[in-house]
Backbone as JSON Lines, residues from 0, in Angstrom:
{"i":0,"aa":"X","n":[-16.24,-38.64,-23.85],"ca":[-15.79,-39.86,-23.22],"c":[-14.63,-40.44,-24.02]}
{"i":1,"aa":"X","n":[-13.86,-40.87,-23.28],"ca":[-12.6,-41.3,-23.89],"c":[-12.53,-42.67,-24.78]}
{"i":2,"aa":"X","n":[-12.19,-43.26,-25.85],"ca":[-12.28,-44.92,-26.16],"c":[-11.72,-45.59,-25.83]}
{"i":3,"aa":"X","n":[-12.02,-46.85,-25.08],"ca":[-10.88,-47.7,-24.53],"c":[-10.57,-48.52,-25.69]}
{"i":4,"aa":"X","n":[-9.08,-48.54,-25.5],"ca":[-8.3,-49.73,-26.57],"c":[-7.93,-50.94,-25.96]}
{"i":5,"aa":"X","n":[-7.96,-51.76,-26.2],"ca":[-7.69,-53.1,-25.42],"c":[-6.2,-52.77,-25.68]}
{"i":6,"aa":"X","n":[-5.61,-53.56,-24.82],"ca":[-4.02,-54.18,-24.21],"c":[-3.8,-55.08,-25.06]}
{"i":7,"aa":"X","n":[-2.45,-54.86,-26.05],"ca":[-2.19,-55.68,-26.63],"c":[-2.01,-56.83,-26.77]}
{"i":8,"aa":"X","n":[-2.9,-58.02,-26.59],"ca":[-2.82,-59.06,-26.54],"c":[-3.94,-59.35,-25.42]}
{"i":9,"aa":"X","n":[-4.83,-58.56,-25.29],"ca":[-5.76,-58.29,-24.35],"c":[-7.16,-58.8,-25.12]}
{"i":10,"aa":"X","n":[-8.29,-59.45,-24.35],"ca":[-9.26,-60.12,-24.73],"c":[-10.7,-58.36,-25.08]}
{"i":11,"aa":"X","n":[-11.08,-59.11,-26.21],"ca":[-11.96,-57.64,-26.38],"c":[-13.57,-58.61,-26.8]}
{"i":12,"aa":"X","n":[-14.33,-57.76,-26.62],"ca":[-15.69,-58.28,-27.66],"c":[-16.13,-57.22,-28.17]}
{"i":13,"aa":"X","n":[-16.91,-57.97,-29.1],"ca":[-17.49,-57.34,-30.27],"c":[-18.96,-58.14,-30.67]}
{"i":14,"aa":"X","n":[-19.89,-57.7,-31.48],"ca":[-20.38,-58.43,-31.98],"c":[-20.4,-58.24,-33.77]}
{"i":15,"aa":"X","n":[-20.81,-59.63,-34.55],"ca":[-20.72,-60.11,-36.08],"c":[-21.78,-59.63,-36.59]}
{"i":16,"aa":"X","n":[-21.91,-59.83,-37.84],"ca":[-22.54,-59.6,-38.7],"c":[-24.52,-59.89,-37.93]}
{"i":17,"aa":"X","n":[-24.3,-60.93,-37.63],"ca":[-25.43,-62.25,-36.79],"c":[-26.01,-61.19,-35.69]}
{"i":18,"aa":"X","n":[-25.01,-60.52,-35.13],"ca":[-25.49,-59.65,-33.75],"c":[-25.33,-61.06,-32.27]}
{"i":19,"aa":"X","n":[-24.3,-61.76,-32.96],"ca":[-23.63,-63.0,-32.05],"c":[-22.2,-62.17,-31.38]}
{"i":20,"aa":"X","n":[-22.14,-62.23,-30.43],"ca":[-20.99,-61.79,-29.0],"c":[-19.61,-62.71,-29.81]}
{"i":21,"aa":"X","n":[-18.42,-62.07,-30.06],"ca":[-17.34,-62.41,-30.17],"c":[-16.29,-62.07,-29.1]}
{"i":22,"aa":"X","n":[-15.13,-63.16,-29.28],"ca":[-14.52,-62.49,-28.09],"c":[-12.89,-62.81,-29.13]}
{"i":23,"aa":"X","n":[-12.4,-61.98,-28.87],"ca":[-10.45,-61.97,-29.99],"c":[-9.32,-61.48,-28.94]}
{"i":24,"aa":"X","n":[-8.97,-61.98,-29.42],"ca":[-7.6,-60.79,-28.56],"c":[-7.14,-59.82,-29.51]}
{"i":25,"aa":"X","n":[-6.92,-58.87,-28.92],"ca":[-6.86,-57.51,-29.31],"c":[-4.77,-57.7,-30.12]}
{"i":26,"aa":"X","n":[-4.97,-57.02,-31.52],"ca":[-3.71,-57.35,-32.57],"c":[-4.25,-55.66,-32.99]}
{"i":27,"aa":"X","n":[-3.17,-54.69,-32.31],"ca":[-3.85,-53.39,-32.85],"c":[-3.17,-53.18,-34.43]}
{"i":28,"aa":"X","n":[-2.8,-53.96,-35.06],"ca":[-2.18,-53.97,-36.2],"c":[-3.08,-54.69,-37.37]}
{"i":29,"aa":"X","n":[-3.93,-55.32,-36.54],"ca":[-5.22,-56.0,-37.58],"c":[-6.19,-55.2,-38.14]}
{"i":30,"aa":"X","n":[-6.13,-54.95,-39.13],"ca":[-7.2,-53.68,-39.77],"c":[-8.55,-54.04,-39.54]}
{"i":31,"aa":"X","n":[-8.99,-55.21,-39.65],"ca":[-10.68,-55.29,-38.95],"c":[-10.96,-54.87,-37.48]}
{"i":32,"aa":"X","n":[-9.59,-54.76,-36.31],"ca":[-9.95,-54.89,-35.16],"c":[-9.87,-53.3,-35.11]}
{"i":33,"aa":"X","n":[-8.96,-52.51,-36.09],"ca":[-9.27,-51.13,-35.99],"c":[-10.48,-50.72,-36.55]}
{"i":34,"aa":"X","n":[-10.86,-51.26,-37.64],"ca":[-12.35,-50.86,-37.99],"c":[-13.5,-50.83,-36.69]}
{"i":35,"aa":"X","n":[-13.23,-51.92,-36.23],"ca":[-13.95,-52.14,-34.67],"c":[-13.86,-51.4,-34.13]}
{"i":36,"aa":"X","n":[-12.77,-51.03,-33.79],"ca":[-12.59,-49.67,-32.38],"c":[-13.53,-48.41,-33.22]}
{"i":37,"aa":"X","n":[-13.0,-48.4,-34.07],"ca":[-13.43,-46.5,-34.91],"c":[-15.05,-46.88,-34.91]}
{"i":38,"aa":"X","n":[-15.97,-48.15,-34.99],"ca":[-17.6,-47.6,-34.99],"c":[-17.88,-48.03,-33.55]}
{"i":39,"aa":"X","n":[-16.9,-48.16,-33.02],"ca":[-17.57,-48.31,-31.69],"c":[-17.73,-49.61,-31.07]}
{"i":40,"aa":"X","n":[-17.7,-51.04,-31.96],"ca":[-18.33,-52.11,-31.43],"c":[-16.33,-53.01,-31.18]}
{"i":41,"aa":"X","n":[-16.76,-52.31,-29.97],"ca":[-15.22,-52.95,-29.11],"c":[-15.42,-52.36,-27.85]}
{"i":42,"aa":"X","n":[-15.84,-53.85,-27.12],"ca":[-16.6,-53.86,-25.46],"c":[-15.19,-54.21,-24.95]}
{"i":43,"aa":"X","n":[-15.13,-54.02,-23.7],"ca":[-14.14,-54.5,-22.47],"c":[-14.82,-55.76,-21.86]}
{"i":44,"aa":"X","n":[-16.54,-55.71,-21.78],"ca":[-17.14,-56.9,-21.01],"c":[-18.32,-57.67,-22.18]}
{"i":45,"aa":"X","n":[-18.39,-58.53,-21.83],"ca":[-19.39,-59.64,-23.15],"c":[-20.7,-59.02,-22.88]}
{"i":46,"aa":"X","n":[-20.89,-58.26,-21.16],"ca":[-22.24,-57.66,-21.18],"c":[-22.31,-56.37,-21.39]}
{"i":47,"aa":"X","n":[-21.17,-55.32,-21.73],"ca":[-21.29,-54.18,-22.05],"c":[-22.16,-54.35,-23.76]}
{"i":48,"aa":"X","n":[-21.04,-55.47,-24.21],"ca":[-21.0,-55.97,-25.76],"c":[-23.48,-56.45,-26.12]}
{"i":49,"aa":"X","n":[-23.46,-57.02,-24.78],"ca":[-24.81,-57.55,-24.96],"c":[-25.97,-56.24,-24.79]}
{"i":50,"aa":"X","n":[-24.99,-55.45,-23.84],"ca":[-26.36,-54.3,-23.88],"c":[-26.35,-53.62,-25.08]}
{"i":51,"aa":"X","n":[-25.06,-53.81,-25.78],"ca":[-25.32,-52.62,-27.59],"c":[-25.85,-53.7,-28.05]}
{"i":52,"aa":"X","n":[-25.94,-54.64,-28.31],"ca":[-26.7,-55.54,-28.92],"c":[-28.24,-55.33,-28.66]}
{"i":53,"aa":"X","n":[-28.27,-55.43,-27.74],"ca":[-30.16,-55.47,-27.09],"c":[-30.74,-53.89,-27.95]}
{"i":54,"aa":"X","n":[-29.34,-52.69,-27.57],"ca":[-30.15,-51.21,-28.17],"c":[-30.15,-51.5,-29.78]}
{"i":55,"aa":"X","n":[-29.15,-52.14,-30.28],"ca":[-29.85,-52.53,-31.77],"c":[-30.75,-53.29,-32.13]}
{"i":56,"aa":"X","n":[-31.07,-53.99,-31.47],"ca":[-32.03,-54.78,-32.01],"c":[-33.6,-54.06,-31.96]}
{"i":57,"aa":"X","n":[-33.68,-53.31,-30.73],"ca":[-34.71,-52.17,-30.68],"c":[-34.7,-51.27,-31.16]}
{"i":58,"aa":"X","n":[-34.06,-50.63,-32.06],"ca":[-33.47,-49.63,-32.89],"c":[-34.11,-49.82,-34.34]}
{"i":59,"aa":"X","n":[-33.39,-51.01,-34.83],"ca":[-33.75,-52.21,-35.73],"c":[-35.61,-52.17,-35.55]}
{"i":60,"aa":"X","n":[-36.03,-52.75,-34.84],"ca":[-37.35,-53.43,-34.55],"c":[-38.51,-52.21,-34.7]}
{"i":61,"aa":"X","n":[-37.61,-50.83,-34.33],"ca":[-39.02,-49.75,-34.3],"c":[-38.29,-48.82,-35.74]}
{"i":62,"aa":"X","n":[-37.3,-49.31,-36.27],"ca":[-37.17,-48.97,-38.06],"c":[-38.28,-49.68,-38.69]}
{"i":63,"aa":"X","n":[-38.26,-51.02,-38.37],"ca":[-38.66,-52.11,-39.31],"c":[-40.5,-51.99,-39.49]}
């Protein structure tokens, strides 16, 4: 599957440290927002962003 990159100047989410929904505009020159893209946590929608949230937290919950 291919990775989508947001449009420069294009709205992206992610979620923080918290496992709280962020939303930035996409600066492909910002080294945190590339760190983002490369593990993956860079959604196109706040609910794509909420369903990786939900699989970590169950992920998380049957580690713990």
């Amino acid at each position: 599957m291919k990775k989508w990159i947001p449009k420069q100047g294009g709205i992206f989410y992610c979620f923080d440290e918290y496992l709280e929904v962020c939303a930035d505009p996409w600066n492909g020159h910002f080294s945190s927002h590339i760190r983002l893209l490369n593990i993956g946590n860079c959604f196109r929608t706040k609910k794509q962003c909420c369903e990786a949230i939900r699989k970590i937290k169950k992920i998380l919950k049957e580690e713990g």
